[in-house]
C-alpha positions as CSV (number, residue, x, y, z in Angstrom):
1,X,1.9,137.8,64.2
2,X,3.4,140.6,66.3
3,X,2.0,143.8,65.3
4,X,5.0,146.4,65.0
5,X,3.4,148.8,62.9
6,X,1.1,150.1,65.6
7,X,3.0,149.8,67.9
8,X,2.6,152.9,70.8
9,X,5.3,154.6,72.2
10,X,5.2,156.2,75.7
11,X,6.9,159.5,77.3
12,X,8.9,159.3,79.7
13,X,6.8,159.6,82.2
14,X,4.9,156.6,81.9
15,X,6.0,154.1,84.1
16,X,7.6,151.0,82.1
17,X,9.9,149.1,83.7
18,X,12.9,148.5,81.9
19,X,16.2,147.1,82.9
20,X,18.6,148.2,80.3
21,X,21.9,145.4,79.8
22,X,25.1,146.4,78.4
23,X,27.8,143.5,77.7
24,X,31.3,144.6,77.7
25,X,34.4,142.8,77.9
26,X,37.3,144.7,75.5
27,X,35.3,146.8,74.4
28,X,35.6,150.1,76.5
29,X,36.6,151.6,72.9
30,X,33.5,151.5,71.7
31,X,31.8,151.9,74.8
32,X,33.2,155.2,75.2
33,X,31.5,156.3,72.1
34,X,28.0,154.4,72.8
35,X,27.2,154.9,76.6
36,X,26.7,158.7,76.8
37,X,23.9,158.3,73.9
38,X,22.4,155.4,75.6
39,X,22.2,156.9,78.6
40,X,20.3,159.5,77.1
41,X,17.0,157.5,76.6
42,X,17.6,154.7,79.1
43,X,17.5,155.5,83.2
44,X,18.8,152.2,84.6
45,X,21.9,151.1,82.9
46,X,24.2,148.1,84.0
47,X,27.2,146.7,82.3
48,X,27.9,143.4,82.7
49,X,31.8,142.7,82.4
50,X,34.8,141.6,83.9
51,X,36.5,142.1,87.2
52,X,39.5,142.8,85.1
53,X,38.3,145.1,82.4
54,X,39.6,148.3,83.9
55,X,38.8,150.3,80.9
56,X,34.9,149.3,81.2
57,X,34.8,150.1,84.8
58,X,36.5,153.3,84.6
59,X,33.9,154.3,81.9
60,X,30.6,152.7,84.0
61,X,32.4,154.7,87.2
62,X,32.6,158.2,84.9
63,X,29.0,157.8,83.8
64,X,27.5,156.2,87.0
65,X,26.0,153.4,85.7
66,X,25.9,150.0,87.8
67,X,28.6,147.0,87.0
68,X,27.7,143.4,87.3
69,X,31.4,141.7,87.6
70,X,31.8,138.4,87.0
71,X,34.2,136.1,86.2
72,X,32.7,133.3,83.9
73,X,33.0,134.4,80.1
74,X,36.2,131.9,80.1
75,X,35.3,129.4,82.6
76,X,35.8,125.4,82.0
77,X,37.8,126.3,78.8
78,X,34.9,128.8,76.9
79,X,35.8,130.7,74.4
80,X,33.3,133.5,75.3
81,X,30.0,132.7,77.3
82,X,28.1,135.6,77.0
83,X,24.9,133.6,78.1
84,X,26.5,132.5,81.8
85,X,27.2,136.0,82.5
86,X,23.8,137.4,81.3
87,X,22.2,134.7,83.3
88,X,23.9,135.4,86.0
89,X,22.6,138.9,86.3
90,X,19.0,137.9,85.3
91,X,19.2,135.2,88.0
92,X,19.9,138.3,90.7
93,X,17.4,141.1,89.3
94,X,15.0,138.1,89.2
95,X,15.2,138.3,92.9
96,X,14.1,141.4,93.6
97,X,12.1,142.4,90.5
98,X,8.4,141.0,89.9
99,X,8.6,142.1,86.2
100,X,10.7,144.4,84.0
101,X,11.5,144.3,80.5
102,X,14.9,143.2,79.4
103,X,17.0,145.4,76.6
104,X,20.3,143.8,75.9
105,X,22.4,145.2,74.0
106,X,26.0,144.7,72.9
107,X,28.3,147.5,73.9
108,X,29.7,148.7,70.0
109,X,25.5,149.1,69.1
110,X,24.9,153.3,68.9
111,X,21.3,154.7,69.0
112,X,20.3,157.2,66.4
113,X,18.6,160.7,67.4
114,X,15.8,159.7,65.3
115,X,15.3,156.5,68.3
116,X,12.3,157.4,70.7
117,X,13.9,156.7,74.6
118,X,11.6,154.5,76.0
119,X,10.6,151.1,75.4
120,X,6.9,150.7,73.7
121,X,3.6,149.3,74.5
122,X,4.4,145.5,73.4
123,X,2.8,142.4,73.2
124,X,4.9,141.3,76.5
125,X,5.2,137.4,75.3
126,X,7.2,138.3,72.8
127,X,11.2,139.1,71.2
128,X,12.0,142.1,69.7
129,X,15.2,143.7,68.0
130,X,16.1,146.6,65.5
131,X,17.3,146.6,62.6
132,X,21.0,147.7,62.3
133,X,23.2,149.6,59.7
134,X,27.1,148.4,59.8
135,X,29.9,151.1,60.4
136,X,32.7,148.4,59.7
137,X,35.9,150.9,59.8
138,X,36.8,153.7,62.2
139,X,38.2,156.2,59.2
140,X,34.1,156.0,58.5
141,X,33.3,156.8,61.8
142,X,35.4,159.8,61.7
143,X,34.2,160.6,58.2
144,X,30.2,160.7,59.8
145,X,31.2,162.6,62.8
146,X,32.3,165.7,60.7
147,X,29.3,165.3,58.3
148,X,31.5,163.5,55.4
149,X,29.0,160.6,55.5
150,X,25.3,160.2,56.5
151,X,23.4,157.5,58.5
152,X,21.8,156.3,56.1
153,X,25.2,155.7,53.9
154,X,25.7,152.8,56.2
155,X,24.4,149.7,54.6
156,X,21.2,147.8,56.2
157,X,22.5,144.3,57.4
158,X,20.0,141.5,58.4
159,X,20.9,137.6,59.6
160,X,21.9,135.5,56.4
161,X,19.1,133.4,55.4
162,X,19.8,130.5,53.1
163,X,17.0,127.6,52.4
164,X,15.0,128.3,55.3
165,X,18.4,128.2,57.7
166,X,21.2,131.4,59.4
167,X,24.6,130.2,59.1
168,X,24.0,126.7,57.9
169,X,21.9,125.6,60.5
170,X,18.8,126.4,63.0
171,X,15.6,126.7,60.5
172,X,13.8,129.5,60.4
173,X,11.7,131.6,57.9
174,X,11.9,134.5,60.1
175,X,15.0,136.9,60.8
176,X,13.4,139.4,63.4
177,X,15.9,139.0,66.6
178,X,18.3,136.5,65.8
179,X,21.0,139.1,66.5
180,X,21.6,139.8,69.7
181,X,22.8,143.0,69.3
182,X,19.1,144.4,70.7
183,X,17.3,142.0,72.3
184,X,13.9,143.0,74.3
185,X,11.8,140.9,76.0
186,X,9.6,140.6,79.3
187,X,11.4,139.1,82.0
188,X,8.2,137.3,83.5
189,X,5.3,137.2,80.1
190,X,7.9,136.3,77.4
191,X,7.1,132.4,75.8
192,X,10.7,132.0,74.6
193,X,13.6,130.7,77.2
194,X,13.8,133.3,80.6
195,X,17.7,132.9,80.1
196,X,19.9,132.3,77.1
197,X,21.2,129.0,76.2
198,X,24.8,128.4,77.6
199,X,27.4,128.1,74.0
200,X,31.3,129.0,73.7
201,X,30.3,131.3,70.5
202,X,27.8,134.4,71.1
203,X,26.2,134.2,67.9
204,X,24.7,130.4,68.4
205,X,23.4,131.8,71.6
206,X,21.5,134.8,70.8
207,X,20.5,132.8,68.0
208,X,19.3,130.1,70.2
209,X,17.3,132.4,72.3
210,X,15.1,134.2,69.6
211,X,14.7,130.5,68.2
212,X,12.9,129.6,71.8
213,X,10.5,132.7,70.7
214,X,7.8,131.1,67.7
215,X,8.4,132.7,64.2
216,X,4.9,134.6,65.1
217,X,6.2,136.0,68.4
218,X,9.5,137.9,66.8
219,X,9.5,141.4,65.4
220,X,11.6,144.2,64.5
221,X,10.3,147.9,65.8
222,X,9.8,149.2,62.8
223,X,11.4,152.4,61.6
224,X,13.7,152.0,64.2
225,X,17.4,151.4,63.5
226,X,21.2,151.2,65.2
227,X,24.6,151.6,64.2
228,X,26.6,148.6,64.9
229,X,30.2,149.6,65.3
230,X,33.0,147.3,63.8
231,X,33.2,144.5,61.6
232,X,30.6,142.0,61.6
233,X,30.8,138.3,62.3
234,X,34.3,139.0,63.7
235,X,34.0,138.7,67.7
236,X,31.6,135.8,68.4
237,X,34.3,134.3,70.7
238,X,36.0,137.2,72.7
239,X,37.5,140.6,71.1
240,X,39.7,139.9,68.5
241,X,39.3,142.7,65.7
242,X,41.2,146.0,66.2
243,X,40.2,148.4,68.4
244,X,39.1,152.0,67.4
């Protein structure tokens, strides 16, 4: 079983390799909010996005961070295939990059002060996430940036669970990075799939990729957490909730 627990965490200047993966596509509202605090505790930063999401790459232009532009989240009549466009990049950096460590994360996720900025000393065959806490409405949002509500107001939200199955199907005993919100991994030791499994809807895809990890190779850092910003369950196939 991985060992999270004792897990050790380095400065930052020890020399990990990490390649940190923002997707965006509609989402530069969010974005706007996230980016400066991940850029705090991550050096090398690129969105992955549209050619046409001007908002996006006006905000990866302001904050210098590398774009990745592709067109194939709606190819051959997909709904939203997150996976083609992540493999994509992974297929490039694979090129000129022995071994890193992947952190993929969605672009509405916000890291909390209390989040140490560099990724730690990990059994490298393995998946790991973070638990999250749900921000589902912009007034609350507003109401926790002037101190009206707390982090820890936000209510904890793992992966449904129901006889031994998330959402009805794919079984599994084991919830620890079935949401791709985070995902971490090492691009060259990891046992699970090196790319994600190709799907119209993002959520049977990140599911599908922590399921290629074994129930014993998936952990949650613990005493680690994010904000997830917006509703849940709501944009598995493209943006379609309101924007903030």
């Amino acid at each position: 079983m991985l060992d999270n627990s004792s897990a050790i965490l380095p400065s930052r200047d020890q020399s990990v390799d990490i390649e940190t993966v923002i997707v965006s596509v509609n989402y530069g509202d969010f974005l706007r909010i996230t980016l400066p605090v991940t850029k705090k505790y991550f050096r090398s930063i690129t969105i992955v996005t549209s050619p046409h999401d001007c908002e996006t790459l006006s905000l990866a232009r302001q904050h210098g961070v590398h774009t990745h532009l592709t067109d194939v989240w709606y190819r051959n009549g997909a709904n939203f295939n997150k996976a083609a466009a992540i493999n994509e990049y992974l297929a490039h950096i694979t090129e000129t990059r022995k071994e890193c460590w992947i952190l993929l994360l969605d672009a509405d996720v916000l890291f909390s002060e209390s989040i140490i900025p560099d990724i730690p000393n990990l059994d490298k065959r393995g998946l790991y996430s973070v638990r999250r806490r749900i921000c589902k409405k912009r007034i609350q949002w507003e109401y926790f940036m002037i101190g009206f509500l707390n982090w820890d107001d936000f209510p904890l939200s793992v992966p449904p669970i129901k006889n031994g199955k998330v959402w009805g199907c794919l079984p599994t005993s084991n919830p620890a990075a079935l949401c791709g919100y985070v995902h971490l991994w090492n691009l060259k030791h990891s046992i699970g799939m090196k790319r994600l499994p190709n799907s119209n809807n993002a959520a049977r895809y990140d599911v599908g990729f922590a399921l290629s990890f074994p129930e014993t190779m998936r952990g949650f850092l613990e005493n680690r957490e994010v904000l997830h910003l917006g509703p849940e369950e709501a944009n598995w196939n493209g943006r379609c909730s309101e924007r903030w």
